[in-house]
C-alpha distance (Angstrom), angle and dihedral (degrees) to the residues before:
residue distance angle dihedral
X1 . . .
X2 3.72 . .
X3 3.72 129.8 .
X4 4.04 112.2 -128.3
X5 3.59 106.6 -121.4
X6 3.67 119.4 -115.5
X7 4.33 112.6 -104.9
X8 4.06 113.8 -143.2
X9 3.52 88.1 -168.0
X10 3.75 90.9 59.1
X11 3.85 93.1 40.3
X12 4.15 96.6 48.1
X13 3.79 83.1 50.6
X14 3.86 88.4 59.1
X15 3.33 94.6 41.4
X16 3.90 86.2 51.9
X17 3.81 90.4 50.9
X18 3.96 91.7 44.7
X19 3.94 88.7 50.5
X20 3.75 93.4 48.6
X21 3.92 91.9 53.6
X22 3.90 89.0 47.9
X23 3.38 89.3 51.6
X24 3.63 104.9 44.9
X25 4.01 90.2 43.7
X26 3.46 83.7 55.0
X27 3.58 98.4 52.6
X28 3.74 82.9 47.0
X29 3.81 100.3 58.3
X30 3.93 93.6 35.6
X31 4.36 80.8 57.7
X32 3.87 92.4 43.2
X33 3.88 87.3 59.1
X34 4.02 95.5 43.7
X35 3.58 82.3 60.8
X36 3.30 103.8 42.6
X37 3.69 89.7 47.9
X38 4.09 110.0 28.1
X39 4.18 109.5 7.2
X40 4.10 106.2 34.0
X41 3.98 95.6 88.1
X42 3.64 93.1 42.3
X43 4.22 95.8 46.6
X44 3.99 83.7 37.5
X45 3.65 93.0 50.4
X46 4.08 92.3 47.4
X47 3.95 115.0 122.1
X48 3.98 82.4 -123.5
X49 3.23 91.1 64.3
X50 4.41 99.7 53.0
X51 3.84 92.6 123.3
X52 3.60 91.4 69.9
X53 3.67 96.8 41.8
X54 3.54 94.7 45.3
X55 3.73 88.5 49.5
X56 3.56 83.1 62.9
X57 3.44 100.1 68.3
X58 3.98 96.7 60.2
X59 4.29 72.6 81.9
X60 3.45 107.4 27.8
X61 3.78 133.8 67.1
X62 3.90 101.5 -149.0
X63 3.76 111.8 -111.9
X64 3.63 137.8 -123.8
X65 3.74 129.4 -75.5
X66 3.76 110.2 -141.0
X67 3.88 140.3 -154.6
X68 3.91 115.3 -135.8
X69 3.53 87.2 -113.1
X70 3.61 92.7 57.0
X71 4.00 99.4 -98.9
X72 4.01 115.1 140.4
X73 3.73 106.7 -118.4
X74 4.10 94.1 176.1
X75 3.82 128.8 13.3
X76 3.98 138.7 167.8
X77 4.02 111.0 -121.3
X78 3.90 117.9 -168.1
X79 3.53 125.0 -149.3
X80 4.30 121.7 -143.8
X81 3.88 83.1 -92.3
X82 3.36 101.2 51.0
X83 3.77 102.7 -99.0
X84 3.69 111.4 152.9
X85 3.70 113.2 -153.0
X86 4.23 126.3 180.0
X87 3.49 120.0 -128.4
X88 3.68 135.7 -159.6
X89 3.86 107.0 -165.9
X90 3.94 97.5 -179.8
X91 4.51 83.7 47.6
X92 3.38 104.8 -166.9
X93 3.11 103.2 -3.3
X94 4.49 96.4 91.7
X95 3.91 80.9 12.3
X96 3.99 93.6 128.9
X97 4.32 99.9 25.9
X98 4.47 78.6 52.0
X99 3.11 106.9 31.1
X100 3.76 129.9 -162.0
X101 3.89 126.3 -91.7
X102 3.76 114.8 -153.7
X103 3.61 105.2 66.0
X104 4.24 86.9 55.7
X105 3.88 101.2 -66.6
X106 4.10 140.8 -84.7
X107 3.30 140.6 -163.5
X108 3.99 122.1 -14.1
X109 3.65 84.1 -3.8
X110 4.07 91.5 59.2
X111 4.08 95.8 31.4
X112 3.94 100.2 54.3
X113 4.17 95.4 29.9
X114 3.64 89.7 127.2
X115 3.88 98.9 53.2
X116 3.76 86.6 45.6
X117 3.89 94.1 59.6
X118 3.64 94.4 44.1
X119 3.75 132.2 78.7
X120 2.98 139.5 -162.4
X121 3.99 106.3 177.3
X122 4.05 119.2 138.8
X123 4.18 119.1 -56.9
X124 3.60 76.5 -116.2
X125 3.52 103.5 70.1
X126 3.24 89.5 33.9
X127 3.46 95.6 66.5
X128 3.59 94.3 41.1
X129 3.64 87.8 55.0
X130 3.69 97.1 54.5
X131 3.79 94.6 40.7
X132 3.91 85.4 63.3
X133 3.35 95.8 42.8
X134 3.89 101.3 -115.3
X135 3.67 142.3 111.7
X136 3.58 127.5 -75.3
X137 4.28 110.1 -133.1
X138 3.92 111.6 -104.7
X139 3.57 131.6 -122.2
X140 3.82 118.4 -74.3
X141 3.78 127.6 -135.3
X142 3.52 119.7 -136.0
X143 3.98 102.6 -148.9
X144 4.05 126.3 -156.4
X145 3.78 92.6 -129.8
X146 3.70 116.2 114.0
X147 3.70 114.9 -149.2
X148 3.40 92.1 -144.1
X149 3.51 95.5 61.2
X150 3.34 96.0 43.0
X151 3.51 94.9 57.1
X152 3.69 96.4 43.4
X153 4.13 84.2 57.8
X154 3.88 97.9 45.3
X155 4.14 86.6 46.0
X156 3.87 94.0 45.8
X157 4.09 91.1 52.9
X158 3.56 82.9 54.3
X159 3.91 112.9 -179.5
X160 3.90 86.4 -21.6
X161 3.80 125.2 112.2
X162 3.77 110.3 -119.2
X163 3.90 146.4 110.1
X164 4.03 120.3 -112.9
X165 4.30 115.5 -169.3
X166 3.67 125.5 -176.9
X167 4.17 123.9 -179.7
X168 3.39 141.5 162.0
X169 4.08 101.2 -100.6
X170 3.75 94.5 -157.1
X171 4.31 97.4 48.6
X172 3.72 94.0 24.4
X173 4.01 96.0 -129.4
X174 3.53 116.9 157.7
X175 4.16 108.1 -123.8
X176 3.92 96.8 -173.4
X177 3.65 133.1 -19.6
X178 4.27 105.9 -166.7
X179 3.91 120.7 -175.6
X180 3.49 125.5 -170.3
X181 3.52 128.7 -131.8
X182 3.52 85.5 44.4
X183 4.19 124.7 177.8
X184 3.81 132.1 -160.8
X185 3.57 117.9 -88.7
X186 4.04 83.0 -161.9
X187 3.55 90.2 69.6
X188 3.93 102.3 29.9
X189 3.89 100.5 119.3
X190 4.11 85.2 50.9
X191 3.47 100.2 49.0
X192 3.67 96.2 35.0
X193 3.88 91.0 108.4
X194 3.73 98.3 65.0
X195 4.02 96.9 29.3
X196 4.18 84.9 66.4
X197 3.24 93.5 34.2
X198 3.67 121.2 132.6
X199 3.69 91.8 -140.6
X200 3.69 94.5 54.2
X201 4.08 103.6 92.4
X202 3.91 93.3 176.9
X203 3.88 98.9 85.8
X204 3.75 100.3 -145.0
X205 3.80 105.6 159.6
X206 4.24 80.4 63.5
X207 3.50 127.0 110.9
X208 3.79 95.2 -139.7
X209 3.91 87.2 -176.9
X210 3.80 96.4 56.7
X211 3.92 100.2 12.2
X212 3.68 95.5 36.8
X213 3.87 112.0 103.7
X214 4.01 118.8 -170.7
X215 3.44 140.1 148.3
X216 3.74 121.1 -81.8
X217 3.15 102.8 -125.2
X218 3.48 118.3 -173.2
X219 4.37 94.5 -22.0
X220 4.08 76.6 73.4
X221 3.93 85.6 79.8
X222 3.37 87.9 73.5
X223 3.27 96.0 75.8
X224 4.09 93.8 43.4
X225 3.36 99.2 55.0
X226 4.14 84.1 45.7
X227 3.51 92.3 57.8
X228 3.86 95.8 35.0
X229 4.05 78.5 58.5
X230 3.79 88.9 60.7
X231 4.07 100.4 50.8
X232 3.94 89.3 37.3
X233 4.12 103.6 39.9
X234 3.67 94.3 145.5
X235 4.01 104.8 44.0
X236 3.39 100.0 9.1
X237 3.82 91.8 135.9
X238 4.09 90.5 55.2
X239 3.60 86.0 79.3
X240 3.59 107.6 122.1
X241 4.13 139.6 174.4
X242 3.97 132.5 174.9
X243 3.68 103.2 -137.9
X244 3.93 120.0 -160.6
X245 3.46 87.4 -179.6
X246 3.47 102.1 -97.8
X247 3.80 124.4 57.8
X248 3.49 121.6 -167.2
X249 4.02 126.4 -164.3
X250 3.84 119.2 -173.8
X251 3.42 98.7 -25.0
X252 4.16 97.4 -41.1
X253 3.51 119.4 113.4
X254 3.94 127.4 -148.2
X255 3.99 110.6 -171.9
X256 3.88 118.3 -162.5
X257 3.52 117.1 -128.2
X258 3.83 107.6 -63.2
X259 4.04 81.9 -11.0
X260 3.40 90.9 -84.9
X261 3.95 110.6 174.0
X262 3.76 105.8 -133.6
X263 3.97 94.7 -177.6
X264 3.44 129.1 -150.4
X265 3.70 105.4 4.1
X266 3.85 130.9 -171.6
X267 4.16 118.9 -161.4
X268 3.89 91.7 -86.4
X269 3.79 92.1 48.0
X270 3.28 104.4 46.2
X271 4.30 96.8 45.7
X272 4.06 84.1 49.0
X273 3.78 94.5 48.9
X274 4.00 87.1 35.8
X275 4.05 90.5 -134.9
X276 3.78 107.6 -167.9
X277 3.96 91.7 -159.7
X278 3.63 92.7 57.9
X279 3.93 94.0 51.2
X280 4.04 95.2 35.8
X281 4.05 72.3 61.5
X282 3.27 107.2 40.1
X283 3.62 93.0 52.8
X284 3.87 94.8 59.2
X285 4.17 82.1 62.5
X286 3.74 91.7 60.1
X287 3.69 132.7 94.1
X288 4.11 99.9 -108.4
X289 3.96 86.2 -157.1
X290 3.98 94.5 49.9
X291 3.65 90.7 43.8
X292 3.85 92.1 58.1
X293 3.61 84.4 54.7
X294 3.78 108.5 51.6
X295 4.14 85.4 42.1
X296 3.92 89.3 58.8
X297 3.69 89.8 40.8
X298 3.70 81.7 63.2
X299 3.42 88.2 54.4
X300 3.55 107.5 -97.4
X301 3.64 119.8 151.6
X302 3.66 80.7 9.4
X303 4.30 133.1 104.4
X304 3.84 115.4 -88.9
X305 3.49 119.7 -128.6
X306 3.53 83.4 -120.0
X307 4.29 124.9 137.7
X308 4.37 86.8 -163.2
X309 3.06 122.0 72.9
X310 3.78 122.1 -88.8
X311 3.75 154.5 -177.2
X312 3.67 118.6 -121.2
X313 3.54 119.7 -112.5
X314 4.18 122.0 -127.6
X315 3.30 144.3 -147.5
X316 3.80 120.7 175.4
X317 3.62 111.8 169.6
X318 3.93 110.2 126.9
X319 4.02 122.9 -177.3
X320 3.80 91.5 -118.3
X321 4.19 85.9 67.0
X322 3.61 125.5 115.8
X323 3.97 123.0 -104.8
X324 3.73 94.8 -95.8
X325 3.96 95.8 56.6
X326 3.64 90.2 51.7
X327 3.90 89.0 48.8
X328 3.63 92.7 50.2
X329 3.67 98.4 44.2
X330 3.66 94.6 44.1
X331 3.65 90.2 65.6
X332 4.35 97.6 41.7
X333 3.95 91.2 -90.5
X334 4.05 130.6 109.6
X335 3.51 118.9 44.1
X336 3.83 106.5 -19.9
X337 3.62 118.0 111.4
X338 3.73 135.8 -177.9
X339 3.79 143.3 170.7
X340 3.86 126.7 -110.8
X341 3.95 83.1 -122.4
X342 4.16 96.4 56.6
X343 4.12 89.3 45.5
X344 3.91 81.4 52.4
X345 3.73 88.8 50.2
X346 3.63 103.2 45.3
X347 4.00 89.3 44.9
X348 3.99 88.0 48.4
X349 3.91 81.3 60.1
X350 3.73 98.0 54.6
X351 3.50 86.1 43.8
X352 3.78 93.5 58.0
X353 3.16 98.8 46.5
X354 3.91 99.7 -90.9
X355 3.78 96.4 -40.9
X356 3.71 131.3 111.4
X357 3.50 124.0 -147.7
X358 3.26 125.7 -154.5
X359 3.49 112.5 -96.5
X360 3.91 119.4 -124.3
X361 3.73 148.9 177.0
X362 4.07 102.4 -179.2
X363 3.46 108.9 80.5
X364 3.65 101.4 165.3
X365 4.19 148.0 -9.6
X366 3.56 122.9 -126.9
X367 3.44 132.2 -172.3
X368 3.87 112.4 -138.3
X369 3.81 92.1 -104.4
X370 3.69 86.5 62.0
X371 4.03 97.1 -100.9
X372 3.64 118.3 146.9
X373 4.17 106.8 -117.6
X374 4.14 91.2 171.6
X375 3.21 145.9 -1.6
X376 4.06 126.8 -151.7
X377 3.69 110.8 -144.3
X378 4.39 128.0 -165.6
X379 3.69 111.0 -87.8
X380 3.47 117.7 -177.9
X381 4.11 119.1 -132.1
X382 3.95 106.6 -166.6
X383 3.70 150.9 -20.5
X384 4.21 103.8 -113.8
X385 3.24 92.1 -179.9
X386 3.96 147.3 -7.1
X387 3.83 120.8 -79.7
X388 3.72 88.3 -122.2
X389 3.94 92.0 54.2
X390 3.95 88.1 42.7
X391 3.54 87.1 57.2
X392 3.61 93.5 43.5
X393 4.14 88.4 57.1
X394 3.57 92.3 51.1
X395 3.51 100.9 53.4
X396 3.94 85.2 56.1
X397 3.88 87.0 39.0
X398 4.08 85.1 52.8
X399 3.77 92.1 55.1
X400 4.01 94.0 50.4
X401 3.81 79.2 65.7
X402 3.52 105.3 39.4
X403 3.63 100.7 34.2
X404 3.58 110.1 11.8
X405 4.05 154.2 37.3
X406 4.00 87.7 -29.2
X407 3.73 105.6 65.1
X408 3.54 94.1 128.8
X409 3.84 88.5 76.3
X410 4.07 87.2 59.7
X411 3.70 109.0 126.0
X412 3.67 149.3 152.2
X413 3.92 95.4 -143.8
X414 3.79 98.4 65.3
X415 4.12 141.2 -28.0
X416 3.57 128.5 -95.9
X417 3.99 131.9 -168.8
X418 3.86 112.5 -161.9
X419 3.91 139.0 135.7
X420 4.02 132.2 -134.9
X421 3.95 133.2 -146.3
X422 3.62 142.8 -177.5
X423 3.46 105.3 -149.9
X424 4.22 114.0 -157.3
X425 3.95 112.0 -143.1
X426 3.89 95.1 151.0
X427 3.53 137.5 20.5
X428 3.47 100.0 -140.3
X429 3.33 101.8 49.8
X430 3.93 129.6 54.7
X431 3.96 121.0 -90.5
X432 3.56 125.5 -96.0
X433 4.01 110.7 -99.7
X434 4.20 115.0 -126.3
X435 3.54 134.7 -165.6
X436 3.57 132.5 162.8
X437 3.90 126.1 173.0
X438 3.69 153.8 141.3
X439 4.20 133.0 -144.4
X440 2.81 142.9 -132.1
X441 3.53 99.0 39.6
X442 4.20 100.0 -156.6
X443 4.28 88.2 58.2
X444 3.57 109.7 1.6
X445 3.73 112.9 -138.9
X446 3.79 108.3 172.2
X447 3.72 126.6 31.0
X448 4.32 118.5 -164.7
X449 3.50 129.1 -177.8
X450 3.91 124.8 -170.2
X451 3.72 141.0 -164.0
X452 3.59 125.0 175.6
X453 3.71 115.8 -176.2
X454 3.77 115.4 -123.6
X455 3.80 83.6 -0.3
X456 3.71 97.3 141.7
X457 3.64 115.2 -145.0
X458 3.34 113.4 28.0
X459 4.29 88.0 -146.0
X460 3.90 86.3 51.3
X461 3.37 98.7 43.2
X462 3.73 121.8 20.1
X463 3.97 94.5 23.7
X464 4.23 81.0 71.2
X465 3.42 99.3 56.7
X466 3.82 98.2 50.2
X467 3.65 83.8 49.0
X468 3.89 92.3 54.0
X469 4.04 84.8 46.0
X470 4.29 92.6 49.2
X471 3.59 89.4 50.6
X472 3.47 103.1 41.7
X473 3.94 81.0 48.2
X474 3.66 97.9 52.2
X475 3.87 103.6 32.7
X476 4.37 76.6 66.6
C-alpha cells in the first residue's frame, strides 16, 4: 500500500493557524494583567458598571471623605435600625469638589466610588462583622483639599457668583475648588425638584470652576504675548504702541478699560496695564494659522486631563475671519471660551516651568483602621511651553503685580506674578472679573485663578480674592 505524501501547503497553513492562536492568547493574557494591574479600578469604577458597585454596598458601609487636614467632608451615619444616611458636615461648602451620592453621584463621591465600597480593615473585624451579620466600614479617602482654603475662597466670593481654584503647580494637587451658587448635598434628593427645575435660572448643581465656560477676558493675553514671543524671539520686547485709549481699525473700535489712555507702551507695559489697543494691535501682527496652533497646544478645543467633569474650552478664530474677530479675540473676546479650571492649568504650567501636572484631588486611601491601601503620586501630563518662555511670561506676569492691574497682590511677605481681565459677555450688564496667578515668584508653590461673574475689574475684584487665598496660604 502507498504512504500519502506529506502537503507543506497544508502544514504551513497549520502552523499559521497554531501561530495565530499563540499570538492572540498572548495578547489575551498580556491584557488580563494590564487590567489587573493598571485599568481594573478605572473600568470597575465606570458609571456603566453601578450594578456591581452598588452590589457592593449590601457589605460595605461607605467610607469617609477626608480634608487634607484631617476634617470629614462625607461620612455614612446609621440609625438603631440600620438606616444608613450620608452626611456632608461642611454642606455646601465642598458641595460641588464632593459631590453628593443619592441622586446618582458627583464629584469625589462619583470619582473614588470604588475605594469607598471597599475595605480593607483587619480579617478580624471582618469576621466579627460577618458573624453578626453587619457591614464592615469602607475605605476612606484622604482628599488634597484644605478646609481652610476652601473656606477662605467660598467667604472671599461672598454673596457673588463665581468659581475660586488653588493647586500646587509643581504636584498638580487641587488645594480648593469653591463654586458659587452652591446647594446642599445633605438635602439633594429633597430639593431635587426645584434644583432641575426649568424655572430655576441660577444653575446651582454646576461646577462653575470646571463646567463654567466664559470669555477670557484679558487672562487671554497670555497666550498673545506667548505666541508673539515665538514670531519675535529676538526683539520681542521692542514691541511698542501709543494708546489713547481707544484704537480704532477700519471702522472697529476697541476701548481700554474705562478708555483709559495708557500712552506709549512697550510689551511689559502694556500686559501689566492690560491695554486693549496694544493687543487689538498686536494681534493683527500674528500668524492667525500659528496662533490657532499654540492656543490648542494649550489645550483648547482639546480634552482636559481632568477626572470631574468638565466643559470644553474654545477657540474659534480662523485666518479667513474678518478684522473685527481678530480684534476681539486678540484681546480674550469673540468666540473663545474657557473654564476657570484650564486658565488654572495653563498658569500651573508657566508656573512650573512649562510643565503641567496632572491635576488631582485623591491624595491617599485609607482603610478605616488607618492603614494605607494606595497612595496617588504627581505625574506630569505635558510640556506647554519651554522653561525659557515660562520664564519669559512670568517676568511680564511679575510686572502685572508690581506695576500694573494686579496691585492687590503687593506684599512684603512673599511675591506673586498673576494677570486680571474683565471679560464682556453682555452689554447691559457688567463684565465678568478675571484673575489668574501664582506666588512666590522665585519657586512657585501655590497657583489661584478667579472669576467672579459681573465682578467688574478683574484687579478690583478678583485680584482680592487670590490675595485673601495667598495669604491665608502663606500665613500657614
Amino acid at each position: 500500500m502507498k504512504k500519502a505524501e506529506a502537503n507543506p501547503k497544508a502544514n504551513r497553513n497549520i502552523l499559521y493557524v497554531a501561530y495565530g492562536a499563540a499570538l492572540l492568547f498572548g495578547a489575551l493574557i498580556l491584557y488580563f494583567v494590564f487590567f489587573m494591574t493598571v485599568d481594573r479600578e478605572s473600568v470597575i469604577n465606570n458609571s456603566y458598571n453601578s450594578a456591581r458597585l452598588n452590589s457592593l454596598s449590601q457589605w460595605v458601609v461607605r467610607g469617609e471623605i477626608v480634608s487634607a487636614d484631617g476634617q470629614v467632608l462625607a461620612r455614612t451615619d446609621i440609625d438603631g435600625e440600620g438606616n444608613e444616611t450620608r452626611v456632608y458636615p461642611y454642606g455646601d461648602l465642598f458641595a460641588h469638589v464632593v459631590g453628593y451620592s443619592g441622586q446618582g453621584k458627583t464629584g469625589l463621591e462619583s470619582l473614588t466610588n470604588y475605594y469607598l465600597l471597599n475595605s480593607h480593615v483587619n480579617l478580624a473585624q471582618k469576621v466579627g462583622a460577618e458573624l453578626s451579620g453587619s457591614k464592615t466600614q469602607g475605605d476612606r479617602v484622604i482628599t488634597s483639599l484644605n478646609t481652610t482654603l476652601q473656606q477662605t475662597a467660598y467667604d472671599a466670593l461672598g454673596d457673588r457668583n463665581g468659581a475660586v481654584i488653588a493647586m500646587e503647580p509643581d504636584t498638580g494637587k487641587i488645594l480648593a475648588m469653591a463654586s458659587k451658587p452652591g446647594f446642599d448635598p445633605n438635602t439633594v434628593a429633597e430639593d431635587w425638584d426645584q434644583l432641575i427645575s426649568q424655572d430655576n435660572t441660577s444653575g446651582q448643581l454646576l461646577n462653575r470652576a470646571t463646567q463654567g465656560l466664559y470669555p477670557p477676558g484679558s487672562a487671554f493675553k497670555i497666550v498673545m504675548a506667548l505666541e508673539y514671543m515665538r514670531e519675535h524671539p529676538e526683539d520681542y520686547l521692542d514691541y511698542t504702541f501709543d494708546c489713547s485709549g481707544i484704537y480704532t481699525n477700519e471702522g472697529n473700535v476697541i476701548q481700554c478699560y474705562h478708555r483709559t489712555a495708557h500712552g506709549v507702551q512697550n510689551l511689559t507695559q502694556a500686559f501689566a496695564n492690560s491695554c486693549n489697543g496694544a493687543f487689538a494691535n498686536l494681534g493683527l501682527l500674528l500668524d492667525k494659522d500659528r496662533l490657532r496652533e499654540l492656543a490648542e497646544s494649550l489645550l483648547f478645543n482639546q480634552p482636559l486631563p481632568l477626572s470631574l467633569e468638565y466643559s470644553q474650552s474654545s477657540y474659534r478664530l480662523e485666518s479667513t475671519d474678518p478684522l473685527w474677530e481678530v480684534l476681539q479675540t486678540s484681546i480674550g473676546q469673540g468666540e473663545t471660551q474657557v473654564t476657570p479650571m484650564h486658565t488654572a492649568l495653563i498658569t500651573s504650567a508657566i508656573a512650573n516651568g512649562g510643565t503641567l501636572m496632572q491635576p488631582y484631588l485623591a491624595d491617599r486611601v485609607e482603610s478605616a483602621d488607618g492603614k494605607t491601601v494606595k497612595k496617588f503620586v504627581p505625574q506630569a501630563y505635558s510640556s506647554l511651553m519651554t522653561a525659557e518662555e515660562s520664564a519669559a511670561l512670568t517676568s511680564l506676569m511679575e510686572a502685572v503685580v508690581t506695576e500694573g492691574t494686579g496691585s492687590a497682590l503687593r506684599t512684603d511677605v512673599y511675591t506673586a506674578a498673576g494677570k486680571t481681565g474683565s471679560a464682556e459677555f453682555d452689554k447691559t450688564k457688567e463684565s465678568h472679573a478675571w484673575f489668574t496667578g501664582f506666588a512666590p515668584i522665585e519657586s512657585p508653590e501655590i497657583v489661584v485663578t478667579v472669576i467672579v461673574e459681573e465682578g467688574g475689574s478683574g484687579g478690583q475684584t478678583a485680584a482680592p480674592i487670590a490675595r485673601a487665598l495667598m495669604d491665608a496660604y502663606f500665613s500657614g
